[in-house]
C-alpha positions in Angstrom: -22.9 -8.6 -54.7 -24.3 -5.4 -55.7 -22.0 -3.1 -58.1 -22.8 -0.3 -55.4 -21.2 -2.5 -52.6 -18.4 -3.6 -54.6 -17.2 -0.4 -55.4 -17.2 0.0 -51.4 -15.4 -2.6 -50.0 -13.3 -2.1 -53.2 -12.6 1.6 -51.7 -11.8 0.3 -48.2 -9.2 -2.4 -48.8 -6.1 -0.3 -49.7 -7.0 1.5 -45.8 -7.4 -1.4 -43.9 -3.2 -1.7 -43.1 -3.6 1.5 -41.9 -6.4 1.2 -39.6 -4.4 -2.1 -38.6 -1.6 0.3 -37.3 -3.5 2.4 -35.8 -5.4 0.1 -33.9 -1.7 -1.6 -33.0 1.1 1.0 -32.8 4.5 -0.1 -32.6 6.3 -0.2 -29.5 10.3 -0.1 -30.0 13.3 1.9 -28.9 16.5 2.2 -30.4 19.5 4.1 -28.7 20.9 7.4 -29.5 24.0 8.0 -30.1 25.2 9.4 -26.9 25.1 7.4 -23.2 22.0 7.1 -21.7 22.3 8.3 -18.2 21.9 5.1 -16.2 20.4 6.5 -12.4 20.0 4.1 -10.1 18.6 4.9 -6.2 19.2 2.4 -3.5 16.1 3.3 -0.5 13.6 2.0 1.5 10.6 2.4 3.2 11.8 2.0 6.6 14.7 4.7 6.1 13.6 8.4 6.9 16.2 9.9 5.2 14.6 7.9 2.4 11.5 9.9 1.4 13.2 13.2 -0.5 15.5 11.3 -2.4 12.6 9.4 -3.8 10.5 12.6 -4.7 14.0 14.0 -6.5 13.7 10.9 -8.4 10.3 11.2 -9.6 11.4 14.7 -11.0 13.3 12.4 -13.4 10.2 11.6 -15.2 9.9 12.4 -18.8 13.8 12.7 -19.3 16.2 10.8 -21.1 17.6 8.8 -18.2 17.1 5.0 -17.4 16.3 5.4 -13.5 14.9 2.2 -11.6 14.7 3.2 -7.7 15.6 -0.3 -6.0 14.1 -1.1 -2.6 16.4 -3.2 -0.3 15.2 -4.7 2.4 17.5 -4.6 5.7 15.7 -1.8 7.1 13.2 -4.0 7.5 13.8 -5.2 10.6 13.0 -2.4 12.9 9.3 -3.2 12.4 8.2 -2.0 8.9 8.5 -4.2 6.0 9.1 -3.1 2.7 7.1 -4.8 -0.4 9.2 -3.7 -2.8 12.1 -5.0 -1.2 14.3 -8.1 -2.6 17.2 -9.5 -1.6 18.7 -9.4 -4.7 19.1 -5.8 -4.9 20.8 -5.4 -1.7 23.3 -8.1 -3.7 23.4 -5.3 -6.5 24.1 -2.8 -4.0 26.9 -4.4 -2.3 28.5 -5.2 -5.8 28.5 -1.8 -6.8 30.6 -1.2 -3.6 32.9 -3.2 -4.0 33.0 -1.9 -7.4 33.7 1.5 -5.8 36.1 0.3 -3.0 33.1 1.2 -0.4 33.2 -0.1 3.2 29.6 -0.4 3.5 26.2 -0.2 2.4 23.5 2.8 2.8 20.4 4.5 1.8 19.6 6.6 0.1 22.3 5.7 -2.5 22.4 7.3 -6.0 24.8 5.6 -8.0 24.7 7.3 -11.7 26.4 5.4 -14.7 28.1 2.7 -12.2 29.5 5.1 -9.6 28.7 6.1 -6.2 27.3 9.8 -7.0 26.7 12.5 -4.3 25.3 15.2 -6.7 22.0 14.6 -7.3 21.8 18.3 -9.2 23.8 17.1 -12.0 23.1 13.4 -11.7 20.6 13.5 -15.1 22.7 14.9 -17.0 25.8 13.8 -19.8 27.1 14.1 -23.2 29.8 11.1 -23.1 29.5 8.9 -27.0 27.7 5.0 -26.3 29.6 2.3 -26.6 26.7 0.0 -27.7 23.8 0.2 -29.9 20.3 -1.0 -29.0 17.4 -1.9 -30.4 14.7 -3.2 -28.3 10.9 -4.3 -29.3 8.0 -5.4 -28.0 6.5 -8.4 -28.9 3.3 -10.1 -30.1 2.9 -11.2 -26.4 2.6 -7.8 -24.3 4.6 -9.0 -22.1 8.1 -10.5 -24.1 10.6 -8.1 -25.7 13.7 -8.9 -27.6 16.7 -6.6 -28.1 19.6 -6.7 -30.6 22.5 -5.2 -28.4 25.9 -4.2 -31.2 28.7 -3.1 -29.0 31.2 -0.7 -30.5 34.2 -3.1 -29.3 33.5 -6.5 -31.1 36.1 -8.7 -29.0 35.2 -6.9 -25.5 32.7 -8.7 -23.2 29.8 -7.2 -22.0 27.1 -8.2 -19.2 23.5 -7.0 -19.7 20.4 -7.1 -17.0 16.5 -6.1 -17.2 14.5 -4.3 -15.0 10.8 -3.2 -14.7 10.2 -0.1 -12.9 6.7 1.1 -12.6 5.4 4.6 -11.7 2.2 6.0 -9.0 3.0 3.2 -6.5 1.8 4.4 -2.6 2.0 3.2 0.8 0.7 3.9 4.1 3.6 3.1 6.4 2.4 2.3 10.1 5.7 1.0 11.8 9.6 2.0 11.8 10.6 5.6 10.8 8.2 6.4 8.8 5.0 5.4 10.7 2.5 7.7 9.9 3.6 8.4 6.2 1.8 8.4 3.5 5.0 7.2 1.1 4.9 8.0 -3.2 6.9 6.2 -5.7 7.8 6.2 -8.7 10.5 4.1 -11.1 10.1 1.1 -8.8 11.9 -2.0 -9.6 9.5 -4.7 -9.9 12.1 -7.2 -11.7 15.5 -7.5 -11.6 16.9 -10.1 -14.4 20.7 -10.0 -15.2 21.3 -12.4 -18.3 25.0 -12.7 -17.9 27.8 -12.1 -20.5 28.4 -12.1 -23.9 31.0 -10.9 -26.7 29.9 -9.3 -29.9 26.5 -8.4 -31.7 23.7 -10.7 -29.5 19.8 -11.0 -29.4 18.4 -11.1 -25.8 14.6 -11.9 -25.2 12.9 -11.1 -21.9 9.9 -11.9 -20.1 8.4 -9.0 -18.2 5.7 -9.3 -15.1 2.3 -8.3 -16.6 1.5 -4.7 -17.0 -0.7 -2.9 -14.6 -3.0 -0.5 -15.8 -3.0 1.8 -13.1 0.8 1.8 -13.1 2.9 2.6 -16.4 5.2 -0.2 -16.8 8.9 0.8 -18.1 10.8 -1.8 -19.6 14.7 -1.4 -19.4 17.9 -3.0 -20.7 20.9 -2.0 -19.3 24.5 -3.1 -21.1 27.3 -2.8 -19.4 31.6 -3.3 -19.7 32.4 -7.0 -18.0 34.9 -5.7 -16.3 34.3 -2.6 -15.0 30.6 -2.1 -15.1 30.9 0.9 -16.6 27.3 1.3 -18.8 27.8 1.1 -22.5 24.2 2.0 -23.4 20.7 1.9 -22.0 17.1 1.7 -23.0 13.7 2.4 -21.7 10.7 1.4 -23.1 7.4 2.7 -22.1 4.8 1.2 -24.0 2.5 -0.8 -21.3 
């Protein structure tokens, strides 16, 4: 090798781990210190009451809140069915009601931090401490995360569940309530995977749907009392 070349490559080796980073930046998350507002929104496509409480969420964007908007799918009955719909939100739904001594079920529903919540103005916001750090990474697959969850009570149970929302998703509606509408979403629940419950420090590891380019993917842990349901801490993570 010529000294000239030498010298060179010689030069370049001490930045090649940092154009390594740069072409792979890391995607992790830890909690803050203070409860992560945990905003849930119960709707659907076939509910005309449906449509402003979705654009209020979308205003949520950008802030520190965990918000997933899950679809449910009785509504669909009256003609229009609802692709984002599963069954096992409207099973999340009716827990939470019972949760909150509720006779039924209804959409729109914001339920903020485990609660039924009529007051969407304020439903963003809090300054209560966490009970539960989190830590949560991404992966050498894209698509698997793992999270190191340390609640603030050693001996107290916990339960935990993922969910991947994902923003820009539109549909032309053409039967029900909302035939004729052109309907925008965003913070759509795409999976819904509770992992049951635990006691102490644990690692979790979670296997999301792929990302979709065209729609930013938002990974998100929620931890949560055993008992009463009651959010200890929660993440988002937005890296696609």
């Amino acid at each position: 090798m010529q000294p000239f070349a030498q010298r060179f490559l010689m030069g370049l080796l001490p930045a090649l781990p940092a154009l390594a980073l740069a072409a792979e930046p890391a995607c992790a998350v830890r909690s803050a210190e203070r409860l992560t507002p945990v905003i849930e929104l119960y709707t659907s496509e076939g509910c005309s009451s449906c449509p402003p409480a979705d654009r209020w969420l979308s205003t949520l964007k950008g802030q520190p809140v965990v918000a997933q908007a899950f679809h449910v799918a009785y509504w669909d009955y009256i003609g229009w069915v609802d692709r984002f719909a599963s069954p096992a939100h409207t099973v999340r739904q009716r827990q939470i009601a019972a949760a909150n001594n509720l006779r039924n079920i209804y959409t729109p529903q914001l339920v903020r931090n485990g609660q039924d919540w009529r007051d969407f103005a304020n439903a963003a916001s809090g300054a209560e401490p966490a009970r539960a750090t989190i830590s949560l990474q991404r992966l050498a697959n894209p698509d698997s995360f793992e999270a190191r969850v340390t609640p603030a009570d050693p001996n107290g149970a916990w339960s935990a569940y993922w969910t991947v929302t994902e923003h820009g998703h539109s549909s032309r509606v053409k039967a029900g309530e909302n035939a004729g509408e052109t309907l925008k979403h965003d913070f759509v629940v795409r999976q819904y995977t509770p992992v049951g419950t635990y006691q102490g420090a644990q690692s979790l590891r979670f296997s999301a749907v792929a990302a979709q380019p065209e729609h930013p993917r938002q990974v998100n842990l929620v931890v949560s009392d055993a008992r009463s349901s009651k959010p200890l801490q929660a993440v988002s993570l937005g890296c696609s």
